[in-house]
Structures are given as C-alpha cells and as structure tokens.
C-alpha positions as CSV (number, residue, x, y, z in Angstrom):
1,X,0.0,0.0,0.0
2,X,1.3,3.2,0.8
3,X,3.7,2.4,3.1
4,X,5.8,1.5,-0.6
5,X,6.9,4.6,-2.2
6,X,5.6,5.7,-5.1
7,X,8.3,5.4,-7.2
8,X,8.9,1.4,-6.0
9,X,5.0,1.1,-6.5
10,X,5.6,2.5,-10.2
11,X,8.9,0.0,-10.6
12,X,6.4,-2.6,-9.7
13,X,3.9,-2.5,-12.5
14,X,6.4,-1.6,-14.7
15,X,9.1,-4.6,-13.8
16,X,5.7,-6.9,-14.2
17,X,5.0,-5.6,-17.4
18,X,8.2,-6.2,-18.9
19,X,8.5,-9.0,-17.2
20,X,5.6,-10.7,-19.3
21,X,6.1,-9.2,-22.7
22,X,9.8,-10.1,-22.8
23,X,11.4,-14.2,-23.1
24,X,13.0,-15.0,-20.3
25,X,15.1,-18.3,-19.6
26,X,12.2,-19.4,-17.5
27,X,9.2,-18.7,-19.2
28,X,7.8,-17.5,-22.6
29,X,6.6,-13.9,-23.7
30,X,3.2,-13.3,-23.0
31,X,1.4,-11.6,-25.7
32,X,0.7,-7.8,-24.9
33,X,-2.6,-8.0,-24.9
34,X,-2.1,-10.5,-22.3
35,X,0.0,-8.7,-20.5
36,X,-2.1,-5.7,-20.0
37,X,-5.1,-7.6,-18.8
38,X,-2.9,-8.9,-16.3
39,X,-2.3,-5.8,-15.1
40,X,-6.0,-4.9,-14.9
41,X,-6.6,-8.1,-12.7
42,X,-3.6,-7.3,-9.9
43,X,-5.2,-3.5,-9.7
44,X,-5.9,-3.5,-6.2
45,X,-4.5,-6.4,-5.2
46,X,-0.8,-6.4,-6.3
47,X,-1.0,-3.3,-7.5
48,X,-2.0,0.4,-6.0
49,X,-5.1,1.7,-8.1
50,X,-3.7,4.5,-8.7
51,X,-0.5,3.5,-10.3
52,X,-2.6,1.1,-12.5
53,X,-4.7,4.0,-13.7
54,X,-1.9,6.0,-14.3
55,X,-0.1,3.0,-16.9
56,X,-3.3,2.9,-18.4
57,X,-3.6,6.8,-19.0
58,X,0.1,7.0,-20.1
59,X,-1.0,4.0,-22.9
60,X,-3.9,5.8,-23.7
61,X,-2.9,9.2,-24.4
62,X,0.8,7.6,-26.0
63,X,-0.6,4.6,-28.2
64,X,2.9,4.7,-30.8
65,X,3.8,3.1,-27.2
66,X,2.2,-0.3,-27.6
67,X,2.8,-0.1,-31.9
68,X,6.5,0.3,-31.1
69,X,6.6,-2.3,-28.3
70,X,4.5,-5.0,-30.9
71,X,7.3,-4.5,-33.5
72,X,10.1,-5.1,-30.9
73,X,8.2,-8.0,-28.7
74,X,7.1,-11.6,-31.0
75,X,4.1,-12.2,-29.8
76,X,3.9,-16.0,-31.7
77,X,4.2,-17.7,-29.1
78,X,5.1,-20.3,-31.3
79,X,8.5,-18.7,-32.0
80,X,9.2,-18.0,-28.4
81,X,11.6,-20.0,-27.4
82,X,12.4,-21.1,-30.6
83,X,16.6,-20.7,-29.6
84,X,16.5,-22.9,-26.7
85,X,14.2,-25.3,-28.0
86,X,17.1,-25.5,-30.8
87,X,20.2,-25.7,-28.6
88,X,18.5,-28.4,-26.6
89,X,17.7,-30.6,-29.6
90,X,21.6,-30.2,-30.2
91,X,22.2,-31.5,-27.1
92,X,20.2,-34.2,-27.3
C-alpha cells in the first residue's frame, strides 16, 4: 500500500509488465494484450489503483507506445523459445 513509495509502487507494475512481454530463460513472452489484462486483474491487489490507472492513461494518451513495443516484442508464441528449444535438440 502506501507504506511503498511511489516510485517502488511505479517500478512494480512496470518490472511486471516487462517481465511478461519479454522471453525470459524461464518462461515464454506473454502476448501484450495479455500482459495488460494482467495488469487490470492485480489493480488492487498487487498493484495500487492509482498506479494502475496512471499506466493505463500513459498507454492511452501515448498509443505509438504499444505499436512500437508490438514491433520489438514476437508475440507468436510459437517462436518464443524457438533458440532454446534448438540448442536443446543439439544436445540431445
């Protein structure tokens, strides 16, 4: 709650966000659409309201935001992955 400052609370939503668009070694890219309604759920329960509305404002009023991020971000989650799977298959 508030007993987080506001800039960790804004860290938060942001870390998760990236967190879930972006590979990482333990789990696949979520698409963005996926992603954001994730971040609608945890408002209010991971998240403070506030800071929740205030991602959604700055995506609103900034949408080049999410067209840049969909060019930079694969969101087939068929591809994600793709490296590993590859390396492992060498392995093998």
């Amino acid at each position: 709650g508030d007993d987080i400052p506001l800039v960790g609370q804004i860290v938060a939503v942001a870390d998760v966000f990236d967190t879930l668009v972006n590979e990482r070694p333990y789990k696949r890219a979520w698409p963005i659409e996926d992603a954001i309604a994730e971040i609608r759920r945890q408002r209010g329960r991971w998240f403070a309201p506030r800071v929740v509305d205030a991602f959604f404002e700055v995506l609103d009023r900034n949408p080049d935001l999410l067209t840049d991020l969909e060019r930079v971000v694969d969101p087939d989650p068929a591809r994600n992955g793709a490296l590993e799977r590859a390396l492992i298959d060498d392995l093998d």
